[in-house]
Structures are given as C-alpha cells and as structure tokens.
MDTraj code that builds the backbone (N, CA, C; nanometers):
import mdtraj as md
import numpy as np

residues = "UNK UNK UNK UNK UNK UNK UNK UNK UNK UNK UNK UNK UNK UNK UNK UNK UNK UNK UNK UNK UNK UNK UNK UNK UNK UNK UNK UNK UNK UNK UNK UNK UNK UNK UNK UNK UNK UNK UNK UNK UNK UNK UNK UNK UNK UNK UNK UNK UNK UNK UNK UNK UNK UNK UNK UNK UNK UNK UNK UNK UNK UNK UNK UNK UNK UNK UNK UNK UNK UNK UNK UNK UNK UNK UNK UNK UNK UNK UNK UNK UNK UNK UNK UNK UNK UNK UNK UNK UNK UNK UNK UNK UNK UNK UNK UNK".split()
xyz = np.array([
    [-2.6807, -1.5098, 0.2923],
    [-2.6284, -1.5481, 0.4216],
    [-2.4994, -1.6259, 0.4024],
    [-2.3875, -1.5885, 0.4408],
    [-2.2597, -1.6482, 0.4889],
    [-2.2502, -1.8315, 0.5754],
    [-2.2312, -1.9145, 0.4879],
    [-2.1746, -2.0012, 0.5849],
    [-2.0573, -2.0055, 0.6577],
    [-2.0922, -2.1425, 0.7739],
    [-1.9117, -2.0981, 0.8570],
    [-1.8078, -2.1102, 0.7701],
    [-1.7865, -2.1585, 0.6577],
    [-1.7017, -2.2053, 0.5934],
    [-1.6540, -2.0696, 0.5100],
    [-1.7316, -2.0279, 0.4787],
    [-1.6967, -1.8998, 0.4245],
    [-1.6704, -1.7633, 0.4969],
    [-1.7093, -1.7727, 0.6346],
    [-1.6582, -1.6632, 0.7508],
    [-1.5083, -1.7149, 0.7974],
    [-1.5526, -1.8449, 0.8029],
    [-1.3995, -1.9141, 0.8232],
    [-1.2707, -1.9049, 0.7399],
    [-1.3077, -1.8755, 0.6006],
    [-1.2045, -1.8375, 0.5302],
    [-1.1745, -1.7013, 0.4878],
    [-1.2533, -1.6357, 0.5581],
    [-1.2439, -1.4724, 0.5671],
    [-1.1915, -1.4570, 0.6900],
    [-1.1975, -1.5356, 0.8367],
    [-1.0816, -1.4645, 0.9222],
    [-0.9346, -1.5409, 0.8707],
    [-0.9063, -1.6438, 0.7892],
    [-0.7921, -1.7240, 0.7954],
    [-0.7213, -1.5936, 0.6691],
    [-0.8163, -1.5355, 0.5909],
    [-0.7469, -1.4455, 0.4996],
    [-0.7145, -1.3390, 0.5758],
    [-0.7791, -1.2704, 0.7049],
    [-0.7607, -1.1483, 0.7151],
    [-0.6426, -1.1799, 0.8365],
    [-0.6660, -1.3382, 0.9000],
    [-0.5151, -1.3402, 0.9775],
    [-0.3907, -1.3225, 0.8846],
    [-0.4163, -1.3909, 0.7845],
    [-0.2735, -1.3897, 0.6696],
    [-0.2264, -1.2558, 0.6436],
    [-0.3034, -1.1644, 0.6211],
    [-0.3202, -1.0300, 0.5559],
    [-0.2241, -0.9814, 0.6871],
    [-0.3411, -0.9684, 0.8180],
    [-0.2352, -0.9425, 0.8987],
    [-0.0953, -0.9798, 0.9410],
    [-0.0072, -1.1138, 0.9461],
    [0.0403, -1.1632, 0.9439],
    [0.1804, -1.1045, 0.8206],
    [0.1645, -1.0685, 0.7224],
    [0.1993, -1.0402, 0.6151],
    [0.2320, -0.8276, 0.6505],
    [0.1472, -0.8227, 0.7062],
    [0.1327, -0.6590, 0.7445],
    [0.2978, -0.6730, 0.8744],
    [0.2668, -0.7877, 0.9321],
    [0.3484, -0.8105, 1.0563],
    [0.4933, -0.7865, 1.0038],
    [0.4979, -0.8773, 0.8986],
    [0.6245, -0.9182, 0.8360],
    [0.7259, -0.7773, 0.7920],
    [0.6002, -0.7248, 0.6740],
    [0.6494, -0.5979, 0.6638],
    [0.6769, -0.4890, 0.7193],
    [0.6317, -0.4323, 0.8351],
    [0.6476, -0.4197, 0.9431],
    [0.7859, -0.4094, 1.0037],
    [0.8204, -0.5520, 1.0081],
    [0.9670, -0.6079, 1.0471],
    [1.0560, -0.5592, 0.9372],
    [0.9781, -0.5909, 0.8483],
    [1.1309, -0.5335, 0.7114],
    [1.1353, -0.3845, 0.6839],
    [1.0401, -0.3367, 0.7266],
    [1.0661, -0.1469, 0.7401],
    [1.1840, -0.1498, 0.8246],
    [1.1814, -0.1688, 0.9440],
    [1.2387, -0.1885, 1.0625],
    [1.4324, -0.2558, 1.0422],
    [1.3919, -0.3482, 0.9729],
    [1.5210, -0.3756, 0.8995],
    [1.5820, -0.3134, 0.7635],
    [1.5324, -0.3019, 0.7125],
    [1.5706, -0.2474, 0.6092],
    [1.6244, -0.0608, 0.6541],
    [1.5091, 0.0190, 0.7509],
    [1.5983, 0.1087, 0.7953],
    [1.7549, 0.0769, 0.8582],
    [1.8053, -0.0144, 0.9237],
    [1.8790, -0.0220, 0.9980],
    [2.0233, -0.0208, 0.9331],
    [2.0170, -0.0951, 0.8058],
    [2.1148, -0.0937, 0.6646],
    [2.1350, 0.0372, 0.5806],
    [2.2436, 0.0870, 0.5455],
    [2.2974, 0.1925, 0.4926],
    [2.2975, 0.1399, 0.3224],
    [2.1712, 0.1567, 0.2477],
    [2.1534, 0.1418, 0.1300],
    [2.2054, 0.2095, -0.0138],
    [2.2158, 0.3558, 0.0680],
    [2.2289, 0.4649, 0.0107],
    [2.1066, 0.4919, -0.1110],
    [2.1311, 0.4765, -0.2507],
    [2.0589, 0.5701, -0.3328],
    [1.9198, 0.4840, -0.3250],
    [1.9606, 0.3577, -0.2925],
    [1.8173, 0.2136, -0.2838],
    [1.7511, 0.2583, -0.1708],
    [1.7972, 0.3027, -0.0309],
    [1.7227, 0.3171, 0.0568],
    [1.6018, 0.3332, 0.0427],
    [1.5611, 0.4313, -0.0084],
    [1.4301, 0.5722, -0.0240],
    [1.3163, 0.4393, -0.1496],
    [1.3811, 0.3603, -0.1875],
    [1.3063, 0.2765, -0.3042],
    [1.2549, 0.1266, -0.2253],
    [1.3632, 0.0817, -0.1114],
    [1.3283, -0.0436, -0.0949],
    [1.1974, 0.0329, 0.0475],
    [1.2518, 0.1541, 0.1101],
    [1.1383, 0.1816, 0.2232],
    [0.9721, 0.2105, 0.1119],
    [0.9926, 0.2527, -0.0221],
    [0.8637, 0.2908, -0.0989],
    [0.7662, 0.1517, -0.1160],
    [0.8715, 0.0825, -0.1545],
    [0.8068, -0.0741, -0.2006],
    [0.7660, -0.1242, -0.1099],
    [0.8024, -0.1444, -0.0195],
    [0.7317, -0.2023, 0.1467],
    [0.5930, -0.1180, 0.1679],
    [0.6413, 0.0287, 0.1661],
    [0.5272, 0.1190, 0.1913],
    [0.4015, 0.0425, 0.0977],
    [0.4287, 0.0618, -0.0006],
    [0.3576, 0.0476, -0.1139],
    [0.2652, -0.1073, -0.1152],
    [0.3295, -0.1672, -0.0931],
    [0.2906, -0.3025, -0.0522],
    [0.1845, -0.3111, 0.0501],
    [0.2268, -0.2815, 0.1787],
    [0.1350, -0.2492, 0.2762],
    [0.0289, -0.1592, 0.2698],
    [0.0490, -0.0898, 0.2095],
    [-0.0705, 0.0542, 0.1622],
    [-0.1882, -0.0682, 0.0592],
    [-0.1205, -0.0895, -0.0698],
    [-0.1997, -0.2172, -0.0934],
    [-0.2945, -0.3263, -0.0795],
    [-0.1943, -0.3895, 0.0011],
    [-0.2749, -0.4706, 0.1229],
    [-0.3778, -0.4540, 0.2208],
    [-0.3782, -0.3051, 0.2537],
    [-0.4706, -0.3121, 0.3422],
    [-0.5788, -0.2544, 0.2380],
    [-0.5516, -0.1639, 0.1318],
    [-0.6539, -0.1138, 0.0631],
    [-0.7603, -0.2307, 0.0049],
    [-0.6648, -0.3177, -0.0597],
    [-0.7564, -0.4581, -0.1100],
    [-0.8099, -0.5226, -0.0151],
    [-0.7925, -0.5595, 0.0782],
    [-0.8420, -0.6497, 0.2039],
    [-0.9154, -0.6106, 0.2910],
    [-0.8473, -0.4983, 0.3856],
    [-0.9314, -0.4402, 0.4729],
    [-1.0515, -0.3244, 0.4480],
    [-0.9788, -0.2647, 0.3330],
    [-1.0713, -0.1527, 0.3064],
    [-1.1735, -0.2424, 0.1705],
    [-1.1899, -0.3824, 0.1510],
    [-1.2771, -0.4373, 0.0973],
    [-1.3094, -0.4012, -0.0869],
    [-1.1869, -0.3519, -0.1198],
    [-1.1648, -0.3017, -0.2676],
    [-1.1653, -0.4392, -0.3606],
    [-1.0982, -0.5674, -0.3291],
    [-1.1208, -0.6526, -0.4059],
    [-1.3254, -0.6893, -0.4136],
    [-1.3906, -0.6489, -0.3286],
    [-1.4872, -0.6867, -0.3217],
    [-1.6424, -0.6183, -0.3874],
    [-1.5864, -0.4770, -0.4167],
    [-1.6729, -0.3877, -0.4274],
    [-1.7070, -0.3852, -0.5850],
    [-1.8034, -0.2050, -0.6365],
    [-1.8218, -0.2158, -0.7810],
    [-1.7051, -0.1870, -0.8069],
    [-1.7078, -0.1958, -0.9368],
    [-1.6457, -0.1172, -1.0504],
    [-1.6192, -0.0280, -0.9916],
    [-1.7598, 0.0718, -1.0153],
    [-1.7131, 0.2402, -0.9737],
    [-1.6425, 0.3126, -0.8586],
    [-1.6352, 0.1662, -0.7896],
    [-1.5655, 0.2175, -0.6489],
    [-1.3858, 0.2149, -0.7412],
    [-1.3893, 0.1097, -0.7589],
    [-1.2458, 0.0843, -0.7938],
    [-1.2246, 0.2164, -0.8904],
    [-1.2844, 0.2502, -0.9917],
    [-1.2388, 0.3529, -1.0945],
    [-1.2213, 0.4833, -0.9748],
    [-1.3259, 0.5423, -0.8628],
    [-1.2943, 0.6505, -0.8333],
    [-1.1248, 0.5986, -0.7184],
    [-1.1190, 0.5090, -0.6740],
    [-1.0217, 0.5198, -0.6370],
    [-0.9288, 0.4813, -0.7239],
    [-0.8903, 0.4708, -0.7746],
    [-0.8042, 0.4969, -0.9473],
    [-0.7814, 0.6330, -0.9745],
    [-0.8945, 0.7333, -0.9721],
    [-0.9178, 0.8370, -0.9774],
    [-0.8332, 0.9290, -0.9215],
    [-0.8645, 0.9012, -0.7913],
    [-0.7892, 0.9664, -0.6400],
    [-0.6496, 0.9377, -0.6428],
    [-0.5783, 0.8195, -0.6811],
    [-0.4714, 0.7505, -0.6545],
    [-0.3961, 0.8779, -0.8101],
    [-0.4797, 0.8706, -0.9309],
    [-0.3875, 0.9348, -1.0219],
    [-0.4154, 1.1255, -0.9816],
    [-0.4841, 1.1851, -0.9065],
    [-0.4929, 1.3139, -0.8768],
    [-0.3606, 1.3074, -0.8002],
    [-0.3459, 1.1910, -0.6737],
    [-0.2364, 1.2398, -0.5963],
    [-0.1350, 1.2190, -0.6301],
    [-0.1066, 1.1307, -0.7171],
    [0.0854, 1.1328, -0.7910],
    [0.0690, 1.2459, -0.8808],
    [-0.0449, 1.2902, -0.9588],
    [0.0191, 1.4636, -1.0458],
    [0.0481, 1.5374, -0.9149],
    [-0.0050, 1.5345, -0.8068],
    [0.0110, 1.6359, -0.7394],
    [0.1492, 1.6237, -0.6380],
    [0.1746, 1.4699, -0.6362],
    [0.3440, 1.4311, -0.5903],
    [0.4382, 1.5129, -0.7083],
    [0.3735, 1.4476, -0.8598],
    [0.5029, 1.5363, -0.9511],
    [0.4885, 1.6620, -0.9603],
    [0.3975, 1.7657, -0.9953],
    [0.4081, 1.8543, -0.9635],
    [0.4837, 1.9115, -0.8382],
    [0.4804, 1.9228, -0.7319],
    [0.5612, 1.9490, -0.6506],
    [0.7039, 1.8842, -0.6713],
    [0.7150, 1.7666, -0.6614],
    [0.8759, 1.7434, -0.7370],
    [0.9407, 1.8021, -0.8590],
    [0.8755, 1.8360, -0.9121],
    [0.9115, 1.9496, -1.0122],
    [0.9470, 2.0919, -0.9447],
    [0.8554, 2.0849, -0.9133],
    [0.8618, 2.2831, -0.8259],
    [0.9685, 2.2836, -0.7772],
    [1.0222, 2.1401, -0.6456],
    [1.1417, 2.1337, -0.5735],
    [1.2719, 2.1412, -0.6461],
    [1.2690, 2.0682, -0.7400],
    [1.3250, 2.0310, -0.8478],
    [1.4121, 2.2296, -0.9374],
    [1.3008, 2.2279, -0.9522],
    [1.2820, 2.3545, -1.0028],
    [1.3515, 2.5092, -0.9399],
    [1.3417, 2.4814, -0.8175],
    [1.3967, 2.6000, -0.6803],
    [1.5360, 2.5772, -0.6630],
    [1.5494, 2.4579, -0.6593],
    [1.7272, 2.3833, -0.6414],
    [1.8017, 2.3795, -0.7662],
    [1.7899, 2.4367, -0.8533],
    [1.8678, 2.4446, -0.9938],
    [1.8379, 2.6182, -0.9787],
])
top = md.Topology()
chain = top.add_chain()
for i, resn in enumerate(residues, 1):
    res = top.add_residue(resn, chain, resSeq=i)
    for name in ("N", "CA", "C"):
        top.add_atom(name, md.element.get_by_symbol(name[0]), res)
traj = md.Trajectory(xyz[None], top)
C-alpha cells in the first residue's frame, strides 16, 4: 500500500514530467521557426527524442518495470532503427 507521501511524490514527478513535455513542446515550436539549415533535421530529432523518452520512462512506467520488459523494448527500439537504415540505404541507393 502507497502512502500519501509517496502518491504525493508521484503526482509532483508526473507534473514535472509534464511540465518538461510543455517546455519541449515550446522548443519544437521554436526551433521550427529558425532557418538552421543542415542542424535543423538534428536539433527537431533531439527534442523528438527527448520527449519520446520521457514519456516512455515515466508515463509508460519503464523506469519501474522487469528487466524483461526493458530488454523487449530494447528489442523493438533496435528492430526499428535496422529497419530506419535499411530503408535509408535503399533511398540512398535509388538517388545515386
């Protein structure tokens, strides 16, 4: 059983979390608005990336779970970048 103290510091984390989601949010938003050029496509990934993160650890409860949860999503996470490079290759590949 959960004390208040410990529900209490689970909404003050998941306000932060949100809060932090807010922020980034704002810096998608800004950061589109600036003509970066070749950085663009890297500073919109890192935000992405960040936020994708964040909610995976927090909301979707990954800091909290087994092991085996974490390894299959490890799993999943390395199926879908072969399957990002692969296709960047292919593209890659058609344009030459």
């Amino acid at each position: 059983m959960q004390t208040d103290s410990t529900t209490a510091a689970q909404v003050k984390t998941y306000y932060t979390i949100y809060a932090a989601l807010l922020g980034l949010l704002i810096a998608t938003v800004v950061v589109g608005q600036f003509p970066l050029g070749h950085w663009h496509l890297a500073a919109a990934l890192l935000i992405a990336f960040v936020k994708t993160w964040l909610i995976i650890v927090y909301f979707m409860h990954l800091r909290w779970n087994q092991p085996l949860t974490v390894v299959a999503i490890i799993a999943g996470l390395i199926c879908l970048a072969t399957l990002f490079t692969l296709t960047g290759v292919d593209v890659a590949a058609r344009a030459s």
